[in-house]
C-alpha positions as CSV (number, residue, x, y, z in Angstrom):
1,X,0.0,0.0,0.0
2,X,2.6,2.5,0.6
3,X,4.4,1.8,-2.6
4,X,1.6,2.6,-4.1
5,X,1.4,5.6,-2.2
6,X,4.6,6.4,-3.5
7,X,3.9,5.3,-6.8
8,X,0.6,8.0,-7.3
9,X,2.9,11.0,-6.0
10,X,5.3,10.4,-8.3
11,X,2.8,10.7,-11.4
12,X,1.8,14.3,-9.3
13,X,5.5,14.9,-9.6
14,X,5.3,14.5,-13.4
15,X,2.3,16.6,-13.7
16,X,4.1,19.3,-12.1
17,X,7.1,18.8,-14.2
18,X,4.9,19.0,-17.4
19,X,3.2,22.0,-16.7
20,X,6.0,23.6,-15.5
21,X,8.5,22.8,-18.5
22,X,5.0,23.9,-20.9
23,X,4.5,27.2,-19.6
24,X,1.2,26.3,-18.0
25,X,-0.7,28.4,-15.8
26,X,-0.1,26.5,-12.9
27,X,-2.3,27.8,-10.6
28,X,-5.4,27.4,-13.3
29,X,-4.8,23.7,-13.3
30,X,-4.5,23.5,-9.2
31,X,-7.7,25.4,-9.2
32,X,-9.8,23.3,-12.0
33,X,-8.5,19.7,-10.4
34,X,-9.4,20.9,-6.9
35,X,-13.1,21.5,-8.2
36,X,-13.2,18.3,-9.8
37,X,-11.4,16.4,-6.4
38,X,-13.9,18.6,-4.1
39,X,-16.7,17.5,-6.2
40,X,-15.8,13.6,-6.5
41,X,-14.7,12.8,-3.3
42,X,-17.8,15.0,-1.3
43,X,-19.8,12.2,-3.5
44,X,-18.1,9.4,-3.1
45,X,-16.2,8.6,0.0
46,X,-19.1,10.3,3.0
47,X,-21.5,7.8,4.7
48,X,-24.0,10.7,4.7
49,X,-26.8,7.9,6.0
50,X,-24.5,7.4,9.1
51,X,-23.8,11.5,9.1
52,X,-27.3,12.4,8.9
53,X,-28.7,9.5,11.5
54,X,-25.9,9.3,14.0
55,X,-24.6,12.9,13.7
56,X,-21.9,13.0,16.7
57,X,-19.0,15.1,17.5
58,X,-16.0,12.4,16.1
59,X,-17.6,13.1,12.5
60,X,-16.7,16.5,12.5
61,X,-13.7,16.5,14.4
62,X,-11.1,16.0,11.8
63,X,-12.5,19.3,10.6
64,X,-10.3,21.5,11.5
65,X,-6.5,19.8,11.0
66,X,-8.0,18.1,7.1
67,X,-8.9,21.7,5.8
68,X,-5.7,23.0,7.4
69,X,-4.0,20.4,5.6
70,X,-5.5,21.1,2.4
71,X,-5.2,25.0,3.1
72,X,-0.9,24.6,3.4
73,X,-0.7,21.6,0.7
74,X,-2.2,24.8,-1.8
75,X,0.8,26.7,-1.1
76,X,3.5,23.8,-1.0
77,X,2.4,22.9,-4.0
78,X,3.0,26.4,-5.7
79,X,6.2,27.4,-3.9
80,X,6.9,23.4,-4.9
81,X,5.7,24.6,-9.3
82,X,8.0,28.2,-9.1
83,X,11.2,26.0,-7.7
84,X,10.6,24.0,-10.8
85,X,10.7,27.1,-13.0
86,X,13.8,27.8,-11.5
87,X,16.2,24.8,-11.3
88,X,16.7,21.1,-12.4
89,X,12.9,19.3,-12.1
90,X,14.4,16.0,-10.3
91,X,16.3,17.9,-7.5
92,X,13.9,20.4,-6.9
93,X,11.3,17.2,-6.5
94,X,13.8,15.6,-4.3
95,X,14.8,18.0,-2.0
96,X,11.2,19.0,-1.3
97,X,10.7,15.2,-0.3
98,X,13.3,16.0,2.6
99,X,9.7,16.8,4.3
100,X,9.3,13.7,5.4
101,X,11.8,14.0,8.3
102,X,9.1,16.4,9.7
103,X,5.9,13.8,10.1
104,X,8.8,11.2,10.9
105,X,10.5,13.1,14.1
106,X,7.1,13.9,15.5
107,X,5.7,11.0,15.2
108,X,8.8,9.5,17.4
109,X,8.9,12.6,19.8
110,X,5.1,13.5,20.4
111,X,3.6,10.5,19.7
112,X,6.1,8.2,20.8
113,X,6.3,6.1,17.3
114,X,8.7,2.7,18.0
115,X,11.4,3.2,15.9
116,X,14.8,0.6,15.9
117,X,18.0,2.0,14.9
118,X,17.6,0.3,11.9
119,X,14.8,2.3,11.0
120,X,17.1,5.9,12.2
121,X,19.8,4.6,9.9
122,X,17.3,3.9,6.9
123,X,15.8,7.4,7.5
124,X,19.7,9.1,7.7
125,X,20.1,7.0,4.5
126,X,17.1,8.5,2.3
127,X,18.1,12.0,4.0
128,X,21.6,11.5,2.2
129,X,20.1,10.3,-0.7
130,X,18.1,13.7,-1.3
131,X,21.1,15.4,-0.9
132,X,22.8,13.5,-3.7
133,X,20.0,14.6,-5.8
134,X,20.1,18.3,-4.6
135,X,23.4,19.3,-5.0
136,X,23.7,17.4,-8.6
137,X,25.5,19.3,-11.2
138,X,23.5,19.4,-14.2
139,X,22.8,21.4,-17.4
140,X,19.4,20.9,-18.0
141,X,17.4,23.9,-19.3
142,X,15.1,25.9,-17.5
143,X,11.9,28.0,-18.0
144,X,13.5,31.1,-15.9
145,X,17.0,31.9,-15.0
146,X,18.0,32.7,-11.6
147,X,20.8,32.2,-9.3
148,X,21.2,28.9,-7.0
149,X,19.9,31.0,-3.3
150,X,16.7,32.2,-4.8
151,X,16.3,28.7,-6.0
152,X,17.4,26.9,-2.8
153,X,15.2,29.0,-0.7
154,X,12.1,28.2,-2.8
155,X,12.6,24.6,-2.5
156,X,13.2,24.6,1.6
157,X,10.0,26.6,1.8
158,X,8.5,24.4,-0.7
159,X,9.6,21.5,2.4
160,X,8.5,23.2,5.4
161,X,5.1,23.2,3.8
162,X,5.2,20.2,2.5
163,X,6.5,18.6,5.7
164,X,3.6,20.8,8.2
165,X,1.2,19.5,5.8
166,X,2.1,16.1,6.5
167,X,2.0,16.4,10.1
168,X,-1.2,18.1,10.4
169,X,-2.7,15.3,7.9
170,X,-1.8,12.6,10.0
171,X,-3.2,13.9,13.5
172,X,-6.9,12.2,13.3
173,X,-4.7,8.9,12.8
174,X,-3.3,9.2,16.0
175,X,-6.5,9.9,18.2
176,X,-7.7,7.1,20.5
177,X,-10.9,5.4,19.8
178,X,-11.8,7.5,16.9
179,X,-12.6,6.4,13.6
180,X,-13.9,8.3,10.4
181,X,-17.2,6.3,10.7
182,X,-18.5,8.9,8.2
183,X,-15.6,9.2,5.8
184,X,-15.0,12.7,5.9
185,X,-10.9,13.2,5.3
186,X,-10.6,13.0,1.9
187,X,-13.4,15.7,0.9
188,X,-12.7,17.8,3.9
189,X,-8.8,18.0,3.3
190,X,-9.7,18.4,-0.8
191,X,-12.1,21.4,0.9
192,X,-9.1,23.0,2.6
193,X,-7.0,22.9,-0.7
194,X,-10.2,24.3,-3.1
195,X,-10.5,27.2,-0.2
196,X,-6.6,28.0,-0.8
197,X,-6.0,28.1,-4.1
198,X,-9.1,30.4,-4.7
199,X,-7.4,32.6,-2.0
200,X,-4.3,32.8,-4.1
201,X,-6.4,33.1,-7.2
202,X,-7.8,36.0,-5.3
203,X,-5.0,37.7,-4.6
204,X,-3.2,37.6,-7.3
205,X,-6.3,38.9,-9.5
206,X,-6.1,36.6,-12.0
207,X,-8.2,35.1,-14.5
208,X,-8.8,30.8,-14.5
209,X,-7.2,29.0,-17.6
210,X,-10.0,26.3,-18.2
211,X,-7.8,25.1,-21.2
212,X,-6.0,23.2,-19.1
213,X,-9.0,20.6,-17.9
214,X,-7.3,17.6,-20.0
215,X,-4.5,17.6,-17.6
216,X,-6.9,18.8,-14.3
217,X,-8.9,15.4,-14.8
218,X,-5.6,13.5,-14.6
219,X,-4.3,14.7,-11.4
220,X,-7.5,14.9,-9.9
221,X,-8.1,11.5,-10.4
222,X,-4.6,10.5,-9.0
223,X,-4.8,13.0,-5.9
224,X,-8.4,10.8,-5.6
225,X,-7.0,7.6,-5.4
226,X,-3.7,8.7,-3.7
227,X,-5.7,10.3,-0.1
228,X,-7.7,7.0,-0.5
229,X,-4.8,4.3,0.1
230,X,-2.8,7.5,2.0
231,X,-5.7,7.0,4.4
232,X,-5.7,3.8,4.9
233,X,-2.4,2.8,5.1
234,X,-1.6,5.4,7.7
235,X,-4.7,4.1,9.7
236,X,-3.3,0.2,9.4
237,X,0.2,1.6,10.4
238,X,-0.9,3.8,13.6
239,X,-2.6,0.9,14.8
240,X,0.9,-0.5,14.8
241,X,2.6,2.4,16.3
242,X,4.4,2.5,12.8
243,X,3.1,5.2,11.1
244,X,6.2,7.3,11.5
245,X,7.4,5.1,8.5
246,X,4.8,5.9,6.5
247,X,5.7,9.2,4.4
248,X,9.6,7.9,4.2
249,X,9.1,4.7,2.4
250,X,6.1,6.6,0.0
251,X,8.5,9.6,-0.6
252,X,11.3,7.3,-1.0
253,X,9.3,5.1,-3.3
254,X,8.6,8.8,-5.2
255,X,11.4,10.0,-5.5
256,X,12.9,7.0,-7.6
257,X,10.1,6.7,-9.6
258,X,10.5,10.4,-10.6
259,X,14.0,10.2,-10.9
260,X,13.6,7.2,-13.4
261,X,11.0,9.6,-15.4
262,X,13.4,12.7,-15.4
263,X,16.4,10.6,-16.8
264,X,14.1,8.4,-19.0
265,X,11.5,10.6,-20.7
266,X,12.6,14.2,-20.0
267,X,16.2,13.5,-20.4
268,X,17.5,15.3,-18.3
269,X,21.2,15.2,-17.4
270,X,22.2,12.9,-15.1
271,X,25.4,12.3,-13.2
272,X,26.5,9.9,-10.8
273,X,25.0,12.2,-7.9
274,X,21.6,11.1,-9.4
275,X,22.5,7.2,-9.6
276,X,23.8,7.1,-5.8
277,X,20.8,8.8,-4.8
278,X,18.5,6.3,-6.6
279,X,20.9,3.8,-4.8
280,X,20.4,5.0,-1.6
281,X,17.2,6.0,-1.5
282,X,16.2,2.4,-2.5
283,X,18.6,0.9,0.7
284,X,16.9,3.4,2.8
285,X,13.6,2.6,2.2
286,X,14.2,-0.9,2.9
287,X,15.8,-0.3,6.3
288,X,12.7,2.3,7.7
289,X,10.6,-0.6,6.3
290,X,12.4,-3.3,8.5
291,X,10.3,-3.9,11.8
């Protein structure tokens, strides 16, 4: 399940890439395949029987951390497009990934996670493995020139984001004898992200592309499919008090998969930076995995 995880971020990764080496309006497509999402899953996944019969408190109280999640995924996900304006598509991809040492540390520390030194080492292992693909020398060509700091700055903002999302997405996991007996997580955090990407919409007074619904259905029937198994897996983990693993082995499992594409289809240069971070990455997902 978490390799699948993986494997659905990875395709967002490529639709990022796309639209980023095509000059797409970026935020257009965000905004068009969060309608579609916010309109799917608010169909599909509530028990609105159970939510109109038994209406209790626990069905409602994932409210606030899912929209808040979908609210600060909205602006990852831009910072995340600009950094790929600005540098090489597969580092910028990888060093966003570097998030997951955020849901992993507090899951240890606050919620008290059982981790084995394996597991530490297999972390350290996928951390140096982004870092292989960050600082990889390449000459691939790039929609806007800039200098390395403005990019390198976009892309750890693009992580702190990335990595609060995470976190905040993970917290109704982690509550005691609740359950989401109505199925509300996956509309309420695809709520949050609708709410901010019309916010940015708004303040940057600009006009919606709906040229770019070909490539809006796409995603939004991967980010569909991905919060279904995200869900799931980390429910099945936290009842194992291994859910810290969860986001390392699916970004690890992402960032290969991406990798493969950008040396593969988009061709992009690649060194032997890239090839001992694929190496790594692949050894350190299989010590986090290791129970």
């Amino acid at each position: 399940m978490i390799v699948a995880v993986g494997a659905t971020w990875a395709l967002v990764g490529v639709i990022f890439s796309r639209a980023a080496r095509n000059g797409m309006d970026f935020v257009s497509l965000m905004v068009v395949s969060s309608i579609l999402t916010t309109l799917m899953s608010s169909v599909v996944f509530p028990d609105y029987d159970r939510l109109l019969n038994e209406p209790s408190r626990s069905c409602f109280r994932a409210a606030i951390p899912m929209l808040s999640a979908g609210f600060i995924m909205a602006c990852g996900a831009v910072l995340l497009n600009k950094a790929m304006r600005l540098g090489h598509h597969g580092a910028t991809w990888a060093l966003a990934q570097s998030a997951l040492i955020v849901p992993f540390l507090f899951g240890v520390i606050v919620w008290g996670d059982e981790v084995a030194l394996r597991n530490i080492i297999g972390l350290v292992i996928i951390i140096v493995s982004i870092l292989f693909f960050a600082f990889a020398k390449d000459d691939a060509e790039i929609p806007e020139k800039t200098n390395t700091l403005h990019w390198l700055i976009l892309a750890i903002a693009t992580l702190l984001f990335i990595g609060a999302q995470q976190t905040v997405m993970t917290l109704p996991s982690r509550w005691v004898d609740w359950t989401d007996v109505a199925h509300l997580r996956v509309p309420l955090i695809q709520w949050g992200t609708l709410i901010g990407y019309n916010l940015i919409v708004f303040l940057q007074k600009k006009r919606i592309d709906w040229t770019v619904w070909r490539m809006a259905v796409l995603l939004a029937l991967n980010i569909i499919v991905s919060q279904f198994i995200l869900f799931e897996t980390l429910d099945r983990f936290a009842k194992m008090s291994r859910a810290a693993i969860v986001f390392p082995v699916g970004i690890g499992v992402s960032m290969i998969l991406f990798s493969l594409y950008s040396f593969f289809i988009i061709k992009e240069k690649t060194t032997w930076q890239h090839l001992a971070g694929m190496l790594a990455g692949t050894i350190g997902i299989i010590f986090v995995a290791l129970k």
